[in-house]
Gaussian input, Z-matrix of N, CA and C with variables (Angstrom, degrees):
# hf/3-21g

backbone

0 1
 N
 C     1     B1
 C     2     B2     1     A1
 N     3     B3     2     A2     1     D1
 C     4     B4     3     A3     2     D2
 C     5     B5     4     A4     3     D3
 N     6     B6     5     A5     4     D4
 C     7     B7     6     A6     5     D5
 C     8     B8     7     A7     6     D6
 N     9     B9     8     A8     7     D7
 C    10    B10     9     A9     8     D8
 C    11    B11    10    A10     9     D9
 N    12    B12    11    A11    10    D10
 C    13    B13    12    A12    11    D11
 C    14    B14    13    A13    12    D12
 N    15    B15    14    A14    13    D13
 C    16    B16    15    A15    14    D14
 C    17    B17    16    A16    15    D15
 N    18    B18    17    A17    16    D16
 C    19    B19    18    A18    17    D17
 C    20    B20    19    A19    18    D18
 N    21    B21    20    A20    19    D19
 C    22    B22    21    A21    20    D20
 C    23    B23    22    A22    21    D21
 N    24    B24    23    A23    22    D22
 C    25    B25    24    A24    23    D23
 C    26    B26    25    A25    24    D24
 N    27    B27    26    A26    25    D25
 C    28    B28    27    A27    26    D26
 C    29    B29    28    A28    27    D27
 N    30    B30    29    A29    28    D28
 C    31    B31    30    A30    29    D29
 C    32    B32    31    A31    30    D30
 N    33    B33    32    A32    31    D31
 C    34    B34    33    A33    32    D32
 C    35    B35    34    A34    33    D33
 N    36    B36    35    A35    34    D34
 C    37    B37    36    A36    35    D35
 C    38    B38    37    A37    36    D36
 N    39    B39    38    A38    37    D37
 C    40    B40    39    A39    38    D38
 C    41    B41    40    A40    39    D39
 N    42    B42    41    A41    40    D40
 C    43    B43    42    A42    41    D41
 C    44    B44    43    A43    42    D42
 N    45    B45    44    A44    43    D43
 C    46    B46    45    A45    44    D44
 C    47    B47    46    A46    45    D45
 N    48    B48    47    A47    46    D46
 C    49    B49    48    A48    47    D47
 C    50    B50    49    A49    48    D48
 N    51    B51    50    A50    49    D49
 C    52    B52    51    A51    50    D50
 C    53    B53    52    A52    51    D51
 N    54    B54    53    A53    52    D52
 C    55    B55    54    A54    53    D53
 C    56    B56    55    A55    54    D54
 N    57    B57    56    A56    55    D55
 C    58    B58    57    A57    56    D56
 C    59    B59    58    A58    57    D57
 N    60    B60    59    A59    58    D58
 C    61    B61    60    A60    59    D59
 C    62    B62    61    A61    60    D60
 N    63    B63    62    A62    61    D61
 C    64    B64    63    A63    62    D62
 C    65    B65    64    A64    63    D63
 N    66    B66    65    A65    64    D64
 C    67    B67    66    A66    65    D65
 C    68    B68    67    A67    66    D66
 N    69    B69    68    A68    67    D67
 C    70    B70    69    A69    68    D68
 C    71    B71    70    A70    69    D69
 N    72    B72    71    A71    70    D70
 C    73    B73    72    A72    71    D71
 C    74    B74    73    A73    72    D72
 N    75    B75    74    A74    73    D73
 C    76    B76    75    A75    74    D74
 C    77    B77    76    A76    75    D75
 N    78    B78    77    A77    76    D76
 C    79    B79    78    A78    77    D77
 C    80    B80    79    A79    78    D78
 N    81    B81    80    A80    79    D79
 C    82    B82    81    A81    80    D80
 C    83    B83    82    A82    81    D81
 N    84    B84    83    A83    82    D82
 C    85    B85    84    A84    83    D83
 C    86    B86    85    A85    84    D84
 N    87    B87    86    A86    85    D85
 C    88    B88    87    A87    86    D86
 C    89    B89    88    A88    87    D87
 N    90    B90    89    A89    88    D88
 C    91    B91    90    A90    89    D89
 C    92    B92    91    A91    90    D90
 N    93    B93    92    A92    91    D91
 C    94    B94    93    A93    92    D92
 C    95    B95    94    A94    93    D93
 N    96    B96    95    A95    94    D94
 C    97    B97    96    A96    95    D95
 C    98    B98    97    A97    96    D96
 N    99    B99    98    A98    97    D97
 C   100   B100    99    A99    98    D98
 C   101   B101   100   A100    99    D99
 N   102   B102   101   A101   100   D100
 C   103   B103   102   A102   101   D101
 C   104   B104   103   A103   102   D102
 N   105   B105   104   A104   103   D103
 C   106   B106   105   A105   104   D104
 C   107   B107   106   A106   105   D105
 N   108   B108   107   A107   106   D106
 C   109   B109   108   A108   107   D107
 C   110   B110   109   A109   108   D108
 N   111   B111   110   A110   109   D109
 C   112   B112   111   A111   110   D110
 C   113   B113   112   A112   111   D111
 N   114   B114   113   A113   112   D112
 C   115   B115   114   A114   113   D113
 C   116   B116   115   A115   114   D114
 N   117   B117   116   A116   115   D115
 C   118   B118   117   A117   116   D116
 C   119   B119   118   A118   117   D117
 N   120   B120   119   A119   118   D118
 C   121   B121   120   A120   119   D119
 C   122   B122   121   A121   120   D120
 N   123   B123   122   A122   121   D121
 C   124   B124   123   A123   122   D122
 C   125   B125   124   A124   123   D123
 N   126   B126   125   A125   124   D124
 C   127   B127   126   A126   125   D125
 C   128   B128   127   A127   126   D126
 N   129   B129   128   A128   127   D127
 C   130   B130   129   A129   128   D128
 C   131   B131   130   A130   129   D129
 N   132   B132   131   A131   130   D130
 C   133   B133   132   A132   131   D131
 C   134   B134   133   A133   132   D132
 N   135   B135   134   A134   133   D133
 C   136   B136   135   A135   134   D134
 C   137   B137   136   A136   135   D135
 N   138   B138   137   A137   136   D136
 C   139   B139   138   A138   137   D137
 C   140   B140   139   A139   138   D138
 N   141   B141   140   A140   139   D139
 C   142   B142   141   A141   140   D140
 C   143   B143   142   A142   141   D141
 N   144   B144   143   A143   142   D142
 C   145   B145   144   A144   143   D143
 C   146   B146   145   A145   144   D144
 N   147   B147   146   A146   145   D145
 C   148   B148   147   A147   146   D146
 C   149   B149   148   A148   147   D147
 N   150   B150   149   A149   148   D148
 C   151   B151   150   A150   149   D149
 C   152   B152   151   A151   150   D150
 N   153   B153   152   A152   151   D151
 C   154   B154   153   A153   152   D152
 C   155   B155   154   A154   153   D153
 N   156   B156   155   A155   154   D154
 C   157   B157   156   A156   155   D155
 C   158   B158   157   A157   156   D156
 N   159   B159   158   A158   157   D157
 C   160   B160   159   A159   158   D158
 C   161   B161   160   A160   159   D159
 N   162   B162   161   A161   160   D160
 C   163   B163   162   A162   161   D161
 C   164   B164   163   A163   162   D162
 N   165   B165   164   A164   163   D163
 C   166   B166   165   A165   164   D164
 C   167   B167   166   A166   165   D165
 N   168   B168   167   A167   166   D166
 C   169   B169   168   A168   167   D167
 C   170   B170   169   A169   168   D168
 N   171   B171   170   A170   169   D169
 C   172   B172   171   A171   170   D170
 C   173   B173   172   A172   171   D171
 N   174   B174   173   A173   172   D172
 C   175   B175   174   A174   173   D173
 C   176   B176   175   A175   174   D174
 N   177   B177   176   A176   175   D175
 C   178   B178   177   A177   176   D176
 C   179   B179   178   A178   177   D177
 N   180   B180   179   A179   178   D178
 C   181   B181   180   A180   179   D179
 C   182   B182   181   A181   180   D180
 N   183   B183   182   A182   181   D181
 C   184   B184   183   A183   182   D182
 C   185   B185   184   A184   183   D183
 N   186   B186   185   A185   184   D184
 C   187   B187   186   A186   185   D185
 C   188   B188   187   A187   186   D186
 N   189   B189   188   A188   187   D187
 C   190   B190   189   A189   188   D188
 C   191   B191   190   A190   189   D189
 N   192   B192   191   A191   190   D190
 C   193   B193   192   A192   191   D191
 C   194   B194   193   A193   192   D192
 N   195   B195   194   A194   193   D193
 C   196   B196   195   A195   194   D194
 C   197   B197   196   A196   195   D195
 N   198   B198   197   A197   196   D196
 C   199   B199   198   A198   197   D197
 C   200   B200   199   A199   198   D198
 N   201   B201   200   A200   199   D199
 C   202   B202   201   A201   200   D200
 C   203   B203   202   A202   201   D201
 N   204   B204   203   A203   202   D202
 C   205   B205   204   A204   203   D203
 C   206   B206   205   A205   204   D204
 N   207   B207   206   A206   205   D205
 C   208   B208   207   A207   206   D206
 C   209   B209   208   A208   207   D207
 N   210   B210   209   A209   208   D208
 C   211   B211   210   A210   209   D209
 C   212   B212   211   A211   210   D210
 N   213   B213   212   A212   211   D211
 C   214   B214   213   A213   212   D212
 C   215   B215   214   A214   213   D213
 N   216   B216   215   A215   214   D214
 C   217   B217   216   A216   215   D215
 C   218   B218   217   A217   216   D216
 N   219   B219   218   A218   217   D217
 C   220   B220   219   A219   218   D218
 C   221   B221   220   A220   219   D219

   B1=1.4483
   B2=1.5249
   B3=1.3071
   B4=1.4996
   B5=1.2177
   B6=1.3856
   B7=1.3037
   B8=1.7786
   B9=1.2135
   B10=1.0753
   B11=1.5250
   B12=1.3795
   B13=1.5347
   B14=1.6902
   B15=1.0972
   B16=1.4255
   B17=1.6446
   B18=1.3773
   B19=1.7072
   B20=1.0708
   B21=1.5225
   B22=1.2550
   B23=2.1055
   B24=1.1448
   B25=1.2305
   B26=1.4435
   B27=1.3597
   B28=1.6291
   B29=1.7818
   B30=1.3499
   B31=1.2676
   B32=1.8568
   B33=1.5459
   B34=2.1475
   B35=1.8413
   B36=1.6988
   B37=1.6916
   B38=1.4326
   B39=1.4903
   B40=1.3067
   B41=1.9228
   B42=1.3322
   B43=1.4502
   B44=1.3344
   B45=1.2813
   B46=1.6715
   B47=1.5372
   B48=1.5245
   B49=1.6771
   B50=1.2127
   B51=1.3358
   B52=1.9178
   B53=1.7123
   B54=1.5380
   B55=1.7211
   B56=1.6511
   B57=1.4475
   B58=1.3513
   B59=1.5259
   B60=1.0415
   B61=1.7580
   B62=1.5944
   B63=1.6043
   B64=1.3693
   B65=1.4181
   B66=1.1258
   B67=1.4747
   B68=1.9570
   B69=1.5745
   B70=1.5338
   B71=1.4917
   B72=1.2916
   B73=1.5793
   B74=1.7417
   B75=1.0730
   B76=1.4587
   B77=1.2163
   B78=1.6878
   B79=0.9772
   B80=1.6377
   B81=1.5500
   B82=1.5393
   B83=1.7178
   B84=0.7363
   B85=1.5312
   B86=1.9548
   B87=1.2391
   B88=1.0486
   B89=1.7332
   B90=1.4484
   B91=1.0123
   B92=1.1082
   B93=1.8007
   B94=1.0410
   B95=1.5659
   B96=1.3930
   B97=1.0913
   B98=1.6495
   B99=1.8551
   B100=1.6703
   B101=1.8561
   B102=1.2957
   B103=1.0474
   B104=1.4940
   B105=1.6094
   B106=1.3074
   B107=1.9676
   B108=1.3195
   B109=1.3771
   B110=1.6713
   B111=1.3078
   B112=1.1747
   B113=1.6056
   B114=1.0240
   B115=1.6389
   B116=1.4881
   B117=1.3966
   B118=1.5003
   B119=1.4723
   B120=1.5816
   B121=1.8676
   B122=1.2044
   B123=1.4130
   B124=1.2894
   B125=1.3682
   B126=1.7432
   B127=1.2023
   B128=1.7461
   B129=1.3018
   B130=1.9987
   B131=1.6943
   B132=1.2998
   B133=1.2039
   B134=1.6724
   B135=1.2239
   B136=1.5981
   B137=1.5582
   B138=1.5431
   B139=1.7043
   B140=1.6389
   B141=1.6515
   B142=1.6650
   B143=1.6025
   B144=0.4885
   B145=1.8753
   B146=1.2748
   B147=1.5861
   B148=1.6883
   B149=1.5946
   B150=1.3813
   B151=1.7873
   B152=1.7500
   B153=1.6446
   B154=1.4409
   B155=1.5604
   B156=1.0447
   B157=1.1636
   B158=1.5041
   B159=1.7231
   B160=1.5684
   B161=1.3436
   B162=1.4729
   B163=1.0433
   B164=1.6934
   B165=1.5410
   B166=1.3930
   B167=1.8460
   B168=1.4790
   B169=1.3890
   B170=1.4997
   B171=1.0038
   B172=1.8824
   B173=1.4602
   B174=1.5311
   B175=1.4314
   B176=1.2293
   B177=1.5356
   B178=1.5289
   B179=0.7502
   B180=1.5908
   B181=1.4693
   B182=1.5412
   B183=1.4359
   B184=1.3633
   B185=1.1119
   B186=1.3483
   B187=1.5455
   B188=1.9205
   B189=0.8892
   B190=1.2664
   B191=1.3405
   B192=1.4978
   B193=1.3751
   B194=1.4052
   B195=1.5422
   B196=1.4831
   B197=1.9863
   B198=0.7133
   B199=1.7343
   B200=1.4190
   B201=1.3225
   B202=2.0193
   B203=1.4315
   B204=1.2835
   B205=1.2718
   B206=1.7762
   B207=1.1881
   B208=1.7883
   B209=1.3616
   B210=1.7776
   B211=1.1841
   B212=1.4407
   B213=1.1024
   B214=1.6899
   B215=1.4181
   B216=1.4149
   B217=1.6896
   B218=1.8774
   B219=0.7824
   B220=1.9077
   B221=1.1428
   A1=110.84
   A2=130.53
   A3=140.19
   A4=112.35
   A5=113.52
   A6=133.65
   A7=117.63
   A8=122.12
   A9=141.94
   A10=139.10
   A11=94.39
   A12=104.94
   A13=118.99
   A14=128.15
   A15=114.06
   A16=121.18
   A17=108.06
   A18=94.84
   A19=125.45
   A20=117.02
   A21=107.25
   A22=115.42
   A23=112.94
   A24=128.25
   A25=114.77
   A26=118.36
   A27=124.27
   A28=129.07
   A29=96.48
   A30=131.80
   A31=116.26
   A32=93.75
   A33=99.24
   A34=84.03
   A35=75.18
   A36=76.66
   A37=105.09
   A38=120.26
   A39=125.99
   A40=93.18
   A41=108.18
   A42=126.81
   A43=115.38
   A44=105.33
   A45=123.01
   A46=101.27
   A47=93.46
   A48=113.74
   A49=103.90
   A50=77.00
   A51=96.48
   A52=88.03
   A53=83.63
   A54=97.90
   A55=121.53
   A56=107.50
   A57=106.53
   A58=132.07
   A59=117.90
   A60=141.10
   A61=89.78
   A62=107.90
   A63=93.87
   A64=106.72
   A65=126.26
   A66=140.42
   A67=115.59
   A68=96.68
   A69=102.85
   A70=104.52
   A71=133.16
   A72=138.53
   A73=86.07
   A74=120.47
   A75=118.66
   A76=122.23
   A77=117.87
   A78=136.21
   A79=106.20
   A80=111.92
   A81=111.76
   A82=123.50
   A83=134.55
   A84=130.99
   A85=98.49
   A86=121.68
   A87=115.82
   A88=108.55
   A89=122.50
   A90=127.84
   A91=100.77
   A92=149.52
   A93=126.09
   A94=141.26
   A95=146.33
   A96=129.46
   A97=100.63
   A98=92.86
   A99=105.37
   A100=89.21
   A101=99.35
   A102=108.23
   A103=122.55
   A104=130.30
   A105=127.83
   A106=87.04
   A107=128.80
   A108=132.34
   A109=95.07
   A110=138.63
   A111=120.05
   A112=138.97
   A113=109.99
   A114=139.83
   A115=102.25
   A116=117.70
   A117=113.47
   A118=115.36
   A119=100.62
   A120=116.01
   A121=107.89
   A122=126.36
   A123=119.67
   A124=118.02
   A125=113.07
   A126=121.82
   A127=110.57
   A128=96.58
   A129=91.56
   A130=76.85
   A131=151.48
   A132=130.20
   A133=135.15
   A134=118.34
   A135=138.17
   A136=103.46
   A137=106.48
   A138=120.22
   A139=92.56
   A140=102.98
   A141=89.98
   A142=97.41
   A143=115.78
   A144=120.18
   A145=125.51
   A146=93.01
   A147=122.02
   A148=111.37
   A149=95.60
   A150=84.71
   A151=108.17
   A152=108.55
   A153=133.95
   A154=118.38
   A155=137.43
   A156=132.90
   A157=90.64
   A158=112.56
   A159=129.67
   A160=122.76
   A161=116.11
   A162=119.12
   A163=113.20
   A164=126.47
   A165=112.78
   A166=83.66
   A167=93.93
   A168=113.27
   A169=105.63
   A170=107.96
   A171=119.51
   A172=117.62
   A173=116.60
   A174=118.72
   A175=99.69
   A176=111.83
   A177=141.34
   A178=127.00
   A179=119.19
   A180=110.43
   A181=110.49
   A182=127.70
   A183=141.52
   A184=112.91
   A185=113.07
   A186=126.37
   A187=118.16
   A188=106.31
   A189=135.82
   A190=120.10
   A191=113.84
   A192=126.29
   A193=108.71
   A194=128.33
   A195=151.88
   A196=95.22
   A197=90.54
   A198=103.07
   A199=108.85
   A200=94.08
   A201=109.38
   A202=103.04
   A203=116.33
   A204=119.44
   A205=126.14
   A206=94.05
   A207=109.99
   A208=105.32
   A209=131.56
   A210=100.29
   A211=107.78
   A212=132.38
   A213=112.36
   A214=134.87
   A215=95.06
   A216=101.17
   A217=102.70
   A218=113.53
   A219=113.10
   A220=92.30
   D1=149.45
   D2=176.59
   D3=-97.74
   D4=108.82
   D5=164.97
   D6=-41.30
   D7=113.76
   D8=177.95
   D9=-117.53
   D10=0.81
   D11=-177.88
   D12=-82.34
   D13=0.88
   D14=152.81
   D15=-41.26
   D16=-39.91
   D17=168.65
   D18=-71.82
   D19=-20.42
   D20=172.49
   D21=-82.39
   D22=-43.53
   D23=140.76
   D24=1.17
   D25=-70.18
   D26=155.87
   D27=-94.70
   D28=52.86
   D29=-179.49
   D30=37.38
   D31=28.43
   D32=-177.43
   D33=-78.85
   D34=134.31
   D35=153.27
   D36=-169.23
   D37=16.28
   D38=162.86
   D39=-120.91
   D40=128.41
   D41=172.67
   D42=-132.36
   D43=171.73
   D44=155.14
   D45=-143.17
   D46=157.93
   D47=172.08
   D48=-149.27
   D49=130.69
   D50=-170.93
   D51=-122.74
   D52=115.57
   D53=157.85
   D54=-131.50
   D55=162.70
   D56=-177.53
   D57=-92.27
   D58=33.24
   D59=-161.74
   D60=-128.24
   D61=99.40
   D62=177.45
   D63=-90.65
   D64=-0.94
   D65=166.24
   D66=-46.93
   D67=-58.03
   D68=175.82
   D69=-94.11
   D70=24.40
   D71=179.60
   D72=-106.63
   D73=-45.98
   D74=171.64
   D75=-50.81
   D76=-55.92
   D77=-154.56
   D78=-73.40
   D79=-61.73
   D80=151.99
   D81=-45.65
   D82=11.80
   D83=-160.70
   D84=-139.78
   D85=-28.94
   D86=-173.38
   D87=-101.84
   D88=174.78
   D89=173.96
   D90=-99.95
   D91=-52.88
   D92=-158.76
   D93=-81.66
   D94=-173.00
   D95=-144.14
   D96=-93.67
   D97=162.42
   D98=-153.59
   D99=-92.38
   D100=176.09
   D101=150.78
   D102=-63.59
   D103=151.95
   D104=-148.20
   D105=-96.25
   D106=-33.96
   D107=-176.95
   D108=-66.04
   D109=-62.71
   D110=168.62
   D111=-115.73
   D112=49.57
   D113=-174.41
   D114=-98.80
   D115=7.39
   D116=172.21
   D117=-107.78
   D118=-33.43
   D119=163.59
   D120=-70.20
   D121=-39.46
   D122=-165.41
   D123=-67.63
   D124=-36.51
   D125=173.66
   D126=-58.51
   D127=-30.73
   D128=-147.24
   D129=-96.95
   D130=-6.57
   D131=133.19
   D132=-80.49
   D133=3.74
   D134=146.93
   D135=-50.29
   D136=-61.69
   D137=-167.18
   D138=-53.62
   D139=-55.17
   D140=-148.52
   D141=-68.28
   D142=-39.83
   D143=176.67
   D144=-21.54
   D145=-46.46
   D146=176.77
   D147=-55.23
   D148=-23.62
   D149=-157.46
   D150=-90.14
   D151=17.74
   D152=173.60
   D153=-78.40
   D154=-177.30
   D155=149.82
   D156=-126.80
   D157=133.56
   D158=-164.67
   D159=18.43
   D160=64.76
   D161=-178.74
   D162=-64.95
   D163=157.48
   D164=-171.40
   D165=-143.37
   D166=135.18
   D167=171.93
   D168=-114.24
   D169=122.11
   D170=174.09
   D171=-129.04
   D172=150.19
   D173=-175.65
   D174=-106.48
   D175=139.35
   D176=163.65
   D177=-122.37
   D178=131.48
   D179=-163.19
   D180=-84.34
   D181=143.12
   D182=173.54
   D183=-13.86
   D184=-60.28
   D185=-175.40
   D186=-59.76
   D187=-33.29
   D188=173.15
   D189=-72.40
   D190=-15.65
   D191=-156.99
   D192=-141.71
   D193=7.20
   D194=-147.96
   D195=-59.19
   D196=-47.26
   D197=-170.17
   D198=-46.44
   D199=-57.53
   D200=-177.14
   D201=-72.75
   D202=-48.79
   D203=170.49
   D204=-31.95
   D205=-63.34
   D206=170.33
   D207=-62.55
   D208=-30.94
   D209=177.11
   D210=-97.58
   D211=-42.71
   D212=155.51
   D213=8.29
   D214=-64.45
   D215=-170.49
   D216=-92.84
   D217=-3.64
   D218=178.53
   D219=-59.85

């Protein structure tokens, strides 16, 4: 499992993540079963999610999101 508690560490524990894959904005957001090629990330980011109180995942589109975007890919 991947250690994630630095946010909690500096006491975050209500978030959002906004990503631009409305594909895995689904995939986190729904209950039913993943695809079997990535239904193994999806879970072990289900887990990390958990360790939030109401965490909220939302999709944004790229364009909308240009800033994060550019630093992403650096």
């Amino acid at each position: 499992m991947i250690y994630d508690g630095w946010m909690a560490d500096y006491g975050i524990i209500h978030v959002e993540f906004e990503l631009d894959c409305k594909t895995v904005v689904d995939r986190l957001n729904s209950s039913g079963q993943d695809c079997p090629k990535v239904g193994v990330i999806i879970h072990e980011c289900i887990y990390l999610l958990t360790q939030y109180q109401n965490p909220r995942v939302m999709f944004v589109k790229r364009q909308a999101n240009i800033a994060a975007h550019t630093l992403a890919v650096r």
